[in-house]
C-alpha positions in Angstrom: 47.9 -2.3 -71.1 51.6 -2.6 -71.9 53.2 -5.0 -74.2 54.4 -7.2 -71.2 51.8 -8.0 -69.7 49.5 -9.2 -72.6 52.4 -11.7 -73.9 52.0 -13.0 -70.1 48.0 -13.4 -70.6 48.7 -15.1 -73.8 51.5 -17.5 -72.5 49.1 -18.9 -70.1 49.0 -23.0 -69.9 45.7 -24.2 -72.1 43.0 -25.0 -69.8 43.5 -22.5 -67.1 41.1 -20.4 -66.8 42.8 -16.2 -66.5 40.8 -13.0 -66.4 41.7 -10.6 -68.8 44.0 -7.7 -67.3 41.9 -4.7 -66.6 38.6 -6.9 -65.4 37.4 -6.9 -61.7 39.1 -10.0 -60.3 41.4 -10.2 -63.0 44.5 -12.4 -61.4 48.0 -12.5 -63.5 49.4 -15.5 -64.0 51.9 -16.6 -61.0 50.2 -14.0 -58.6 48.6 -14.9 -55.6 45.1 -15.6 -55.8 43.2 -13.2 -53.4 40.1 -15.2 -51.0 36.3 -14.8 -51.8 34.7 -15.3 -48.7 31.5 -17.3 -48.8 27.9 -15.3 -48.5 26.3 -15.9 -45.1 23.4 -18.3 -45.5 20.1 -17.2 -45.7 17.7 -18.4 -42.9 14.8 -20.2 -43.7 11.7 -19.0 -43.8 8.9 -20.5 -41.9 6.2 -22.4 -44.1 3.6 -20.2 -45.5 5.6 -16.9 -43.8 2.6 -17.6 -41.2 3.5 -15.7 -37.3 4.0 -17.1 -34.4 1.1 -18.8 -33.4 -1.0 -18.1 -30.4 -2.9 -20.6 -28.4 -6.4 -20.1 -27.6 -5.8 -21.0 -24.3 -3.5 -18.1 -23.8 -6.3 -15.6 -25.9 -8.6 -16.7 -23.0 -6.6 -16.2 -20.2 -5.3 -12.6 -21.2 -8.7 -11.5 -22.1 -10.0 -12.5 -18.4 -7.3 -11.1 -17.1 -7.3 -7.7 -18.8 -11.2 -7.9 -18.3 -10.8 -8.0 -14.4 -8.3 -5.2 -14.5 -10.5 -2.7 -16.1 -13.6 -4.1 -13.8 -11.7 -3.5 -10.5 -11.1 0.1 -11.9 -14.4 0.7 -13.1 -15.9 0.2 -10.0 -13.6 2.3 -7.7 -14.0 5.2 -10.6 -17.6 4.9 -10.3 -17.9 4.5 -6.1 -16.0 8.1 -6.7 -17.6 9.5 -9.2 -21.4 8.0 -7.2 -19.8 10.0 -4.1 -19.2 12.9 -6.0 -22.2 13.4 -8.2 -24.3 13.1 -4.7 -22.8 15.3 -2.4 -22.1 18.1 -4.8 -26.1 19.5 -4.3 -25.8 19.1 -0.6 -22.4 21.0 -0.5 -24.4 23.9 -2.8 -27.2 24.1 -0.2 -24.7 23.6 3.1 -24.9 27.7 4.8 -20.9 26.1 7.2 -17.6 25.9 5.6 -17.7 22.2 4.7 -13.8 22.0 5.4 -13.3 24.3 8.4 -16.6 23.9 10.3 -17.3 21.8 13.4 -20.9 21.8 12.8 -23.2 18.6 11.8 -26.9 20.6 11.5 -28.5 17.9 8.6 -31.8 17.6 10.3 -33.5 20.2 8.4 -33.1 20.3 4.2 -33.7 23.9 4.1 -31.5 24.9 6.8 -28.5 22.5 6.3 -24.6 23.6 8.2 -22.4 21.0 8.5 -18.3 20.4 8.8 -15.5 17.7 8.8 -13.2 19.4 11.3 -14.3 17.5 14.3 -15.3 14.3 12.7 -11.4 15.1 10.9 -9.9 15.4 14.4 -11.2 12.3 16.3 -10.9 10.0 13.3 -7.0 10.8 12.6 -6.2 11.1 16.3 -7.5 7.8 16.9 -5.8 6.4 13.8 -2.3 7.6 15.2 -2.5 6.6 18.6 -3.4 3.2 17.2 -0.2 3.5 14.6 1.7 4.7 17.5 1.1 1.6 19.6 0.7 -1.0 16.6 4.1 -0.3 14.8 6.8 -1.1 17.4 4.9 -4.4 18.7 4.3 -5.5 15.0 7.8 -4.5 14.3 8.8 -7.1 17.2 6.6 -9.7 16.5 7.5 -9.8 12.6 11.3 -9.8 14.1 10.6 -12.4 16.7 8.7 -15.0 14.3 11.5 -14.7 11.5 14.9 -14.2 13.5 14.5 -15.6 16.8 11.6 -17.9 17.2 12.0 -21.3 16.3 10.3 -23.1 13.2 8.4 -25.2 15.6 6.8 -22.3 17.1 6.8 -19.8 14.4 4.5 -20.5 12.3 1.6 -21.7 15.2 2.2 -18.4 16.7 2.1 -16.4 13.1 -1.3 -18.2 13.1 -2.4 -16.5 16.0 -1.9 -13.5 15.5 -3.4 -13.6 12.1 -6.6 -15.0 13.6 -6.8 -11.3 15.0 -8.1 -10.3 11.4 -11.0 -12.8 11.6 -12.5 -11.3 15.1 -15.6 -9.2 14.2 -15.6 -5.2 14.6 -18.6 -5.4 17.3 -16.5 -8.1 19.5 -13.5 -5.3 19.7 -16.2 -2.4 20.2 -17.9 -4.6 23.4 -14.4 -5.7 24.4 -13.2 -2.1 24.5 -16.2 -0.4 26.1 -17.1 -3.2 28.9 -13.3 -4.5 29.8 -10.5 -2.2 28.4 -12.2 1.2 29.3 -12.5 -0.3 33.2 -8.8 -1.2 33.2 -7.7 2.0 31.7 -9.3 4.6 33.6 -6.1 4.3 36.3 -3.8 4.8 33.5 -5.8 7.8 31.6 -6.1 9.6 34.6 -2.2 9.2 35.5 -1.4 9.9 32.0 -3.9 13.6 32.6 -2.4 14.5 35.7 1.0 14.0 35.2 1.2 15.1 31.3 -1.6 17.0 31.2 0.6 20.5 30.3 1.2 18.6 27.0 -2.2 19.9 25.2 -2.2 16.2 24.0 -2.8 14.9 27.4 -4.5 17.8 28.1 -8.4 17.5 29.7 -10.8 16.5 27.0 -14.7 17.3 25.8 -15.6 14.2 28.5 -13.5 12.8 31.8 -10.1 10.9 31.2 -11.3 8.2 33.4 -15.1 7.9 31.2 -13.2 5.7 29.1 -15.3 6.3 25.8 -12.6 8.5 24.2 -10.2 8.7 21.8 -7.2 7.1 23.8 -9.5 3.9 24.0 -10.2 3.6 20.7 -6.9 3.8 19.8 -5.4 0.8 21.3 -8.6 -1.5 20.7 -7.6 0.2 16.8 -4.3 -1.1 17.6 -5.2 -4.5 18.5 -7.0 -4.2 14.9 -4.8 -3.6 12.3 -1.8 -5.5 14.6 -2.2 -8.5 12.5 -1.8 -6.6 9.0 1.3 -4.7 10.1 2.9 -7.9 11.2 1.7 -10.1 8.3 3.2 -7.6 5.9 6.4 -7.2 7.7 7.3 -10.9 8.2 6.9 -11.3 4.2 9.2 -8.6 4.0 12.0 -9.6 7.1 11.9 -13.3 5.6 12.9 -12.5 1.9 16.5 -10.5 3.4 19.0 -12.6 1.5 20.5 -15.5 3.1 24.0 -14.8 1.6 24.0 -11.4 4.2 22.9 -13.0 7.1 25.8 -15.6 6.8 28.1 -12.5 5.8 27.3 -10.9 8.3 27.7 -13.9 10.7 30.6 -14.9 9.4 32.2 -11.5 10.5 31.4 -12.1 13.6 28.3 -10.3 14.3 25.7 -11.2 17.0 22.2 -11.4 16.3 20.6 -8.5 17.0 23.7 -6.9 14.8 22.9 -9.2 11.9 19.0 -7.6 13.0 20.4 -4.2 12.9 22.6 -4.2 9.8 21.0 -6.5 7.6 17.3 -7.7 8.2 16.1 -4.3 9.2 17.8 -1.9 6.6 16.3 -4.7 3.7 12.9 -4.8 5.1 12.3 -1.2 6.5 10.3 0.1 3.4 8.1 -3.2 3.6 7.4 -2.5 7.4 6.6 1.4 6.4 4.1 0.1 3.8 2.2 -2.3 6.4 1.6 0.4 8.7 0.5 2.6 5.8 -2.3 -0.2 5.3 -2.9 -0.4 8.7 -3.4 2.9 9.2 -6.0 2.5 6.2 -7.8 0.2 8.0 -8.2 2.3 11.4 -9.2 5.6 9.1 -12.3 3.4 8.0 -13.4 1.3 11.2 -16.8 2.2 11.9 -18.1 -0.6 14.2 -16.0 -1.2 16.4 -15.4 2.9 17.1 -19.2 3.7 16.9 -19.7 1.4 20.3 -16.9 2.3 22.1 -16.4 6.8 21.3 -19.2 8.3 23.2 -21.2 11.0 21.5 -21.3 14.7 22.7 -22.6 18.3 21.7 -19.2 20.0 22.7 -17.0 20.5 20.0 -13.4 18.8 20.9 -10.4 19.9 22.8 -7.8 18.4 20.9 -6.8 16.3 23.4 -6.4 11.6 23.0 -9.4 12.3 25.8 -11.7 14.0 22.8 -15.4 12.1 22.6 -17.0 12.7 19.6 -17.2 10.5 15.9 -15.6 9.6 13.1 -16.2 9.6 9.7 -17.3 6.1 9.7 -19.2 6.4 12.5 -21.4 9.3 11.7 -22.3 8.1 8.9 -23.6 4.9 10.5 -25.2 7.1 13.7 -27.2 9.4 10.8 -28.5 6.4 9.3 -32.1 7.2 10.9 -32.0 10.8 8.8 -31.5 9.1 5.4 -35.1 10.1 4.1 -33.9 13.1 1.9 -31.5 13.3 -0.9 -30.2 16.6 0.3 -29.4 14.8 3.9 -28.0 12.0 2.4 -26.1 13.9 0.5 -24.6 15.6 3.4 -23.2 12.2 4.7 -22.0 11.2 0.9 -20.0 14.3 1.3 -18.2 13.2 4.5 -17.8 9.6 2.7 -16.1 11.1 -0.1 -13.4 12.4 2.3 -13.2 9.7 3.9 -12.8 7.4 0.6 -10.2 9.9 -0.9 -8.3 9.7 2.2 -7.8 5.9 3.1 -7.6 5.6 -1.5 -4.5 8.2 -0.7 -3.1 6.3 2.3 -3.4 3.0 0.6 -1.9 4.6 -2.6 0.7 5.6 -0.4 1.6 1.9 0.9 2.0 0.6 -2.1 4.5 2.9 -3.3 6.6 2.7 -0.4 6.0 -1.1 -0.2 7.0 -1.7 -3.6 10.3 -0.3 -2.7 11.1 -3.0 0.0 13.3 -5.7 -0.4 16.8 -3.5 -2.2 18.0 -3.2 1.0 18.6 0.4 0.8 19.7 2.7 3.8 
């Protein structure tokens, strides 16, 4: 400290209060004073430093609805592992190739051959004619009731054709086999002799024109799951944002452009996923297909006019043979394809349905 500056320090005026030189803070007399800032203020803390407190109510409700969660799992884990834990001695004592035999021999314990290759066959071929048919008349229905119709006959018509759903399984099964498989016959046997070098087409395991076959029981499926594919895909049509339809009309665009370039592209994963349920709910008819498909020895021709059963429908024919655990066990094992597949289908639908409504291309 030099000589100057503590004659300064001394000099001050009594009264004022000056830090020694040297000290943090220390301010010479006649120098600028440099700002303290102030400390930010402490928030205060809530009485008894107790947490945020949760209503009993709320306990309640979360509980239940947690507890219904794991319930709804629980029981599809335990339908498969029911299936699974039963079919596994009949597939031991089966003397076929459970995947790539046509064979259904259950009659006898000790001598048991059975297959899901021609119960596979007719139950997808008559799920895909049905998707086949159901999809684009959904597809225009869904269109018609949100983009065309109007309100006044919209939503008595969407009534309609969600009263579909409520008609029981037998009343399509009679309707198919006493009224559709009359009409058809002129158009199955058409279809046979003018397509029939398309194995598709091609001559079936009974006559085109017996009308208990698979192309029957694909459009009474149709008729079936019509009213889920639509349901799902005017949800989906009628949340496409309002802002791009006027866009898009503002630029001039017609209807069925505004259709094309707007509504359809948003909705198009929505639609996918209703068919995916659909198809779901054609893989597992049993009814309905059990009246209508006739049965038959022969093994099928992969051909739409293939007689024979489903999955579903075998099961509910063999019914009478349900007096052995190894028997039953055969039919558990066809269930537990059949539950795998329409628990993978449904899977499926979700997924893609939970992608609809970004609009993506």
């Amino acid at each position: 400290m030099t000589e100057s500056t503590n004659s300064e320090w001394r000099s001050a005026p009594p009264g004022e209060a000056v830090t020694p030189p040297g000290e943090a803070g220390s301010t010479l007399v006649g120098g600028p004073e440099e700002p303290v800032s102030p400390e930010p203020p402490t928030p205060p803390e809530q009485p008894g430093g107790k947490k945020k407190v949760v209503r009993l109510g709320d306990r309640l409700f979360q509980g239940v609805a947690t507890g219904s969660g794991i319930f709804v799992v629980s029981i599809i884990a335990a339908i498969g592992l029911f299936l699974l834990v039963r079919a596994i001695p009949a597939l031991h004592a089966n003397e076929a190739n459970f995947l790539l035999s046509g064979q259904w021999r259950t009659g006898d314990p000790e001598n048991m051959a059975f297959g899901i290759v021609d119960l596979a066959w007719i139950t997808v071929a008559s799920s895909l004619v049905a998707l086949i048919i159901a999809m684009p008349v959904a597809g225009g229905i869904a269109l018609f009731l949100t983009q065309y119709a109007p309100k006044v006959l919209a939503r008595p018509f969407a009534y309609v054709v969600d009263l579909l759903a409520a008609v029981p399984s037998v009343i399509y099964g009679l309707w198919g086999a006493l009224v559709l498989a009359p009409v058809l016959k002129p158009v199955a046997l058409w279809i046979n002799g003018t397509l029939g070098w398309i194995p598709i087409f091609a001559d079936g395991n009974v006559p085109a024109n017996s009308g208990s076959n698979v192309f029957t029981a694909g459009i009474v499926l149709a008729v079936m799951i019509l009213p889920i594919i639509t349901g799902v895909a005017r949800e989906v049509f009628e949340r496409t944002p309002s802002a791009q339809i006027e866009g898009a009309l503002a630029l001039g665009a017609t209807k069925w452009e505004v259709v094309r370039t707007t509504v359809w592209p948003f909705g198009r994963s929505g639609f996918v996923g209703g068919a995916m349920l659909g198809l779901g709910r054609a893989l597992g008819e049993t009814v309905a297909l059990t009246v209508i498909l006739s049965y038959t020895f022969e093994g099928p021709h992969y051909s739409i006019f293939d007689a024979g059963a489903t999955f579903a429908s075998r099961i509910a024919l063999g019914s009478a043979e349900f007096n052995n655990h190894l028997t039953v066990g055969a039919y558990i094992a066809a269930g537990l394809v059949l539950f795998i597949s329409t628990f993978a289908v449904n899977a499926l639908a979700r997924w893609i349905e939970s992608g609809s409504g970004k609009g993506k291309k």
